[in-house]
Every structure is written in C-alpha cells, then in structure tokens.
C-alpha positions as CSV (number, residue, x, y, z in Angstrom):
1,X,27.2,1.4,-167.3
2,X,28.8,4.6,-167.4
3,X,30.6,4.0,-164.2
4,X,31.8,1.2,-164.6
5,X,33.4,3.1,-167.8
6,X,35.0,5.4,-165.9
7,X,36.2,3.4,-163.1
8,X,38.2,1.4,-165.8
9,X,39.4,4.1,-167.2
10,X,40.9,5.2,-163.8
11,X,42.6,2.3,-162.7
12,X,43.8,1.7,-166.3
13,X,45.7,4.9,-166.4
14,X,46.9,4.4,-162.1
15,X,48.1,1.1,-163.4
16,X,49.9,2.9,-166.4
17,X,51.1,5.7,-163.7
18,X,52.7,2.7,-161.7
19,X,54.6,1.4,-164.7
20,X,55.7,4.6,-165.7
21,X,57.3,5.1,-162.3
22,X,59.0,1.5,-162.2
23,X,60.1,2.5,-165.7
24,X,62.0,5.4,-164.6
25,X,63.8,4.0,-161.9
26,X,65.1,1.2,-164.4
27,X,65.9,3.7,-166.9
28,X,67.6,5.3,-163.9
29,X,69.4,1.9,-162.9
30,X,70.5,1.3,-166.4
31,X,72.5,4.9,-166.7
32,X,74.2,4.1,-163.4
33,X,75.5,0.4,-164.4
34,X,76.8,2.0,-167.9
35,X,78.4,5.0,-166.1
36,X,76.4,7.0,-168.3
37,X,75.1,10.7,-166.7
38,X,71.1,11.3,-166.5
39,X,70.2,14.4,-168.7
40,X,66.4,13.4,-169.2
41,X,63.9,10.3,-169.1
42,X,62.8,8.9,-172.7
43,X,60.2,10.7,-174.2
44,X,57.9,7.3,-174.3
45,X,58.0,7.2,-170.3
46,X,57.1,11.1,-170.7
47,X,54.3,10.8,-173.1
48,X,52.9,8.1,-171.0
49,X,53.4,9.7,-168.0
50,X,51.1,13.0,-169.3
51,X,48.6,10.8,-170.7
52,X,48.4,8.6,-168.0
53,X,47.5,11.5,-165.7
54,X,45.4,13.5,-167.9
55,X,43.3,10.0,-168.5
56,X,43.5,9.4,-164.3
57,X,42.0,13.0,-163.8
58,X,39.2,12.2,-166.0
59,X,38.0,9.3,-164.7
60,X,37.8,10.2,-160.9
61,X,36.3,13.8,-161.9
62,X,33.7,11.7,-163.0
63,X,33.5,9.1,-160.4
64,X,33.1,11.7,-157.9
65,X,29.8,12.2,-156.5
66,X,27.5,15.3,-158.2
67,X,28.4,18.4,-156.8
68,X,25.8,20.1,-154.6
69,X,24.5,23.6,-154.4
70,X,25.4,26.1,-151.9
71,X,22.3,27.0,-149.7
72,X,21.1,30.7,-149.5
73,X,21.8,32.1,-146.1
74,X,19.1,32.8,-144.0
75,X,20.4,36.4,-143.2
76,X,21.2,37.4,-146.3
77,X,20.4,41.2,-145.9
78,X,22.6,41.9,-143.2
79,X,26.1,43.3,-144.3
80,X,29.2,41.5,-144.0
81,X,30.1,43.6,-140.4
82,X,27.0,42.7,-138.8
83,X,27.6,39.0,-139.7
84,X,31.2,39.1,-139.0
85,X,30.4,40.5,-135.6
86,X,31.2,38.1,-132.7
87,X,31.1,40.5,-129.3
88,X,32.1,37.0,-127.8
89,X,35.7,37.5,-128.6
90,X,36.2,41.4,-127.7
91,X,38.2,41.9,-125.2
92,X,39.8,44.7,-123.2
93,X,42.2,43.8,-121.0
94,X,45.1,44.0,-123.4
95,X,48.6,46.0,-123.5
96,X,47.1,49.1,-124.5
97,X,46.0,50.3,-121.5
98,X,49.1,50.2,-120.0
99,X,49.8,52.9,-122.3
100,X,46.8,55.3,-121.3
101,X,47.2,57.6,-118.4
102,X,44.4,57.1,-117.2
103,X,45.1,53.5,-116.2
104,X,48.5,55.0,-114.6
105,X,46.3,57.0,-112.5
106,X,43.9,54.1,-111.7
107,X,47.4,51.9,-110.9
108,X,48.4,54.8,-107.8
109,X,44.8,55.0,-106.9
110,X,44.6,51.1,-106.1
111,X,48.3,50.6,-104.7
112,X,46.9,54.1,-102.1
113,X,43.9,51.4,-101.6
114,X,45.6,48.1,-101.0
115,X,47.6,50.6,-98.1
116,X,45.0,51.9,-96.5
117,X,43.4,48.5,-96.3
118,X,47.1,46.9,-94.7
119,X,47.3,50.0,-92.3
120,X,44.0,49.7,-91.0
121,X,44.5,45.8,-90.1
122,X,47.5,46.6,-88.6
123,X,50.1,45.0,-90.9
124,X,52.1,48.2,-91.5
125,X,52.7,50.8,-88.6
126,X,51.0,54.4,-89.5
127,X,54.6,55.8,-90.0
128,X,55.7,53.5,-92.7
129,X,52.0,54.0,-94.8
130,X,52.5,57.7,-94.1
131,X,56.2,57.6,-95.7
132,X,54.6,55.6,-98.6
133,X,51.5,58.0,-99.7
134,X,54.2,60.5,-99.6
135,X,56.7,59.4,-101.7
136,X,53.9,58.5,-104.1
137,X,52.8,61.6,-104.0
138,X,56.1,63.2,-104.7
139,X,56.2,60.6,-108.2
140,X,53.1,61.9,-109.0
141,X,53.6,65.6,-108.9
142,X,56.9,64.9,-110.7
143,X,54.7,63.2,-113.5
144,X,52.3,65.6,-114.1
C-alpha cells in the first residue's frame, strides 16, 4: 500500500516537472511575440517547479530499495599500508636510474661487453675495438 503511495506521488510531481518545463518555454514564446525582454519566469511556474522537485525526491527516496550494511572486513587489524600494499605494481625500471651513477657505470660496462663479444666473432677488426675501449676510457677518466 505504501508503495503504491509513493509511486503516485512520484510520477504526479514528474508529470508536474513536465508541465512546468512546457510552461516555461510558452512563457518564453509569449515575451518574444510581444517583443517584450525575459527578466524572470512567474513565480507560479517557480513555486511549482520547487515543489515539484522536492515532492519527486521524496517519492523515489522511498521507492528505492533498503539500503544495506557495509560488511566488516575480514582483515580488519592490519593497517591501512599493509592493505594498500600491492608489490604487483612496483616497479624499477623507471627514469630514475638514469640519474644514478651507478647505472652510468653499468651502461660503459655493458657497451665494453657487447664489444668484446663483436670482436671475438669477428665483426670488428681488433684495431677498431682497441680504438673504442680507449676513447671510452678517456670519457671515463674525464668523468670522474
């Protein structure tokens, strides 16, 4: 019974919403076919505009279904870092270690790598490998 109430009281008052709006655009219409200028809407469209949505929120508050309780969480002794923790998304290959000078130093010691391996198959002459490691050499003393 008391739904039914409510669900009356709801479309009765989107119904009145609807007219309210279709009553403003003919007030509208009216002022432009007497040339007159629009300063404000009629204070009956306005009063049944308010009560119309204060009547609309009332009824569907109350046709909504019951509200339901939030459950307990199971780990509720742990503090909020140890639930926030998700080692899933740490990473560290970022920008930062560009910065560090210790991946600089990693960087020469795995270019010195990648030329030893192409001089020992043969794609560089032992001159040209030789003239490398030195001038890398040369940038690294003028680093430190």
């Amino acid at each position: 019974m008391a739904s039914t109430i409510y669900r009356l009281i709801t479309i009765v008052s989107l119904l009145s919403l609807l007219h309210c709006a279709y009553s403003a655009a003919q007030h509208r219409f009216y002022l432009r076919l007497t040339e007159q200028p629009f300063i404000n809407l009629p204070s009956d469209v306005v009063a049944q505009t308010v009560i119309s949505l204060i009547a609309l929120i009332y009824g569907t508050s109350f046709l909504a279904n019951p509200f339901l309780f939030i459950k307990k969480d199971q780990h509720h002794d742990r503090s909020c870092d140890e639930a926030l923790n998700c080692p899933s998304f740490i990473t560290f290959d970022n920008r930062a270690k560009a910065m560090s000078p210790e991946f600089a130093m990693l960087r020469t010691l795995k270019q010195q790598q990648r030329q030893r391996q192409n001089s020992s198959r043969g794609t560089h002459s032992g001159r040209v490998s030789e003239v490398i490691q030195t001038e890398e050499d040369s940038a690294d003393d003028s680093q430190e």
